[in-house]
PARO-135581 format. One record per residue (C-alpha): x, y, z. Coordinates in pm, whole numbers, plus 50000, padded with zeros to 5 digits. Example, Ala and Ser with C-alpha at 12.3 -4.5 7.8 and 13.67 -1.06 7.14 Angstrom:
residues 2
512304955050780 513674989450714 
***
This chain:
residues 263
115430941122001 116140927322357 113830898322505 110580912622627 110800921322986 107020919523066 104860888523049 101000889022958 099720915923141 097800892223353 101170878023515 103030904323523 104490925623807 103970963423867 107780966923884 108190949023528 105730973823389 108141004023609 111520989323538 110440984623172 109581024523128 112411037623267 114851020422968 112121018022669 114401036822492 116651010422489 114490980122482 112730991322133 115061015021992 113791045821793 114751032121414 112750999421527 110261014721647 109821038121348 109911010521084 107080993721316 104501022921303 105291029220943 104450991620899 101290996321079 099961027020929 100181014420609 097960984820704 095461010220833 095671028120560 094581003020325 091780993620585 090331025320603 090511030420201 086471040620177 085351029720475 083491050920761 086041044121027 086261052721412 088151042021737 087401026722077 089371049422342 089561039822708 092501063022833 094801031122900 098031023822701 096891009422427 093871030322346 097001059022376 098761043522085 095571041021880 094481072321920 098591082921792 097771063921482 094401073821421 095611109121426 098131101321138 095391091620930 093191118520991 090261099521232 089581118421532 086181099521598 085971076121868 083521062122187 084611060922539 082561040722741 081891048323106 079731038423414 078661056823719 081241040823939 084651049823798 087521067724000 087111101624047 090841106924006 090461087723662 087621109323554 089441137723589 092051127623401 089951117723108 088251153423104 091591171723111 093271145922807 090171131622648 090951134122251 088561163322092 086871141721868 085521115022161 081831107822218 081291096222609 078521066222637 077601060823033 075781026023000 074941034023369 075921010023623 075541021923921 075981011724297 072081002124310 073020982924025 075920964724166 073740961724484 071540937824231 074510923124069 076690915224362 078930885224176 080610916023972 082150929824242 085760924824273 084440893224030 086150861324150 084680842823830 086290846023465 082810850123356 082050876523524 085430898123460 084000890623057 080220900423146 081950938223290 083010938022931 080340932522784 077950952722971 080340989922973 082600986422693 081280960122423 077650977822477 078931016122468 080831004622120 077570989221965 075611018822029 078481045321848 078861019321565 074921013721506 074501052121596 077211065621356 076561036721088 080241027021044 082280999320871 085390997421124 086131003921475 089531002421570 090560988521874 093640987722086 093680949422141 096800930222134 098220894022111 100810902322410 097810905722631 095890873322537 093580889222323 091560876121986 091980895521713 091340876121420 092540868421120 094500902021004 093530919421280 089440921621156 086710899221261 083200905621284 080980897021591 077060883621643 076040920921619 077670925321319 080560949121452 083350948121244 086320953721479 090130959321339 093060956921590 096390973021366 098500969321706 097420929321743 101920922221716 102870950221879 105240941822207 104890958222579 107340975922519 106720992722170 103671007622298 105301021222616 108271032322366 105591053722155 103841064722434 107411080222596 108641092422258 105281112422217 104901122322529 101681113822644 100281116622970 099571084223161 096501078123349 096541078623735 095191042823730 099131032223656 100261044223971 097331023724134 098230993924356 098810967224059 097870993323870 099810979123531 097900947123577 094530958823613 094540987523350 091521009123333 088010998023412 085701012023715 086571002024068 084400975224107 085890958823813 089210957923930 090610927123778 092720892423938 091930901624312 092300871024453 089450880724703 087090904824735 089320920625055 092090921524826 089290940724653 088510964424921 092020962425031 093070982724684 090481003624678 090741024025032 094501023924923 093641043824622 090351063224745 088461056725112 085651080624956 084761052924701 084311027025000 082531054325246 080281063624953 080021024224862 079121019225214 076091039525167 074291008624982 076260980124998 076830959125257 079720941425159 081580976325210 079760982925518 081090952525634 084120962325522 084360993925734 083200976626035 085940954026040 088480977625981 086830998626283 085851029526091 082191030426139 
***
């Protein structure tokens, strides 16, 4: 296989991600990347051997490639956690290519709630890029797994990206999730090589300004702005509505519009 072209997602470049997709093809080559999903589904099939299994879905890349594999095996069930402040665009997209066997959690943030909570938007700190986590997706996967009493949920994360995965891809957390991550090794460009090969439809989010780097997540959330105009910035770029409506109840984007003369 050639040298990956991409870095960890949170250095990389949106014409990496671009440049990267339009020659896949040739970066992971079909018979390599056959021999690396036949790899992987036999690790998840030993995994799954009498367990109650489902997956964490999100609409980004990686929950793409899970949601491939998990339809191998058989496991349609999964959790896709939302809040009250995601792109309209996005949530569009999600109704029209949402897999059939997803159950939506909204844990209900809100722009009253970011009103109260005013470090998590456009967060500046690592801490609080981890708490947005926590509160939408880490919370809407504890409630499926207690709900549905499972052993497993899958998840899409990955070494390439900085993530922990533990040891074999399983660990279990305080709460006593036991989460399994079968595409930990898996390369940029093998998941982009799947995704082409199967022909999945991408999200709008990756035609976004840095729209590789950030991945999916609600507008406030949007990740590495190196200010919260950068912040803004993006987000009129992608959808004035969300700042107009924003503007309704938080200063920050009134201020915002002011500046910019459009109030």
């Amino acid at each position: 296989m050639t040298a990956p072209t991409i870095p960890r997602k949170q250095v990389s470049s949106q014409q990496a991600w671009l440049d990267t997709w339009a020659r896949v093809e040739d970066l992971c080559p079909p018979a390599q990347l056959d021999a690396l999903i036949e790899h992987t589904l036999a690790e998840m099939r030993a995994q799954f051997s009498g367990r109650q299994v489902a997956f964490a879905w999100s609409g980004g890349k990686d929950s793409l490639v899970v949601e491939w594999l998990c339809d191998q095996l058989g496991t349609e069930a999964c959790v896709f956690g939302m809040t009250n402040l995601e792109y309209p665009e996005f949530l569009a997209w999600v109704t029209d290519h949402m897999p059939p066997g997803v159950q939506v959690i909204n844990t209900g943030q809100d722009l009253a709630w970011l009103a109260r909570n005013p470090q998590m938007l456009f967060p500046q700190r690592a801490q609080d890029n981890a708490r947005w986590f926590r509160v939408v997706q880490h919370t809407a996967q504890r409630r499926y797994f207690q709900e549905h009493q499972l052993d497993v949920l899958v998840l899409g994360r990955r070494h390439a990206e900085g993530n922990f995965c533990g040891a074999g891809g399983l660990y279990r957390n305080r709460e006593g999730i036991t989460r399994y991550s079968p595409i930990r090794d898996w390369s940029h460009e093998a998941v982009l090589a799947l995704i082409k090969r199967e022909g999945y439809s991408l999200p709008p989010i990756y035609g976004y300004p840095r729209g590789w780097q950030v991945g999916t997540g609600c507008w406030p959330q949007r990740l590495y702005t190196k200010s919260q105009q950068q912040g803004w910035d993006e987000t009129w770029e992608i959808d004035p509505d969300i700042v107009r409506q924003a503007a309704t109840v938080l200063p920050q984007a009134r201020d915002y519009l002011h500046a910019r003369g459009l109030t």
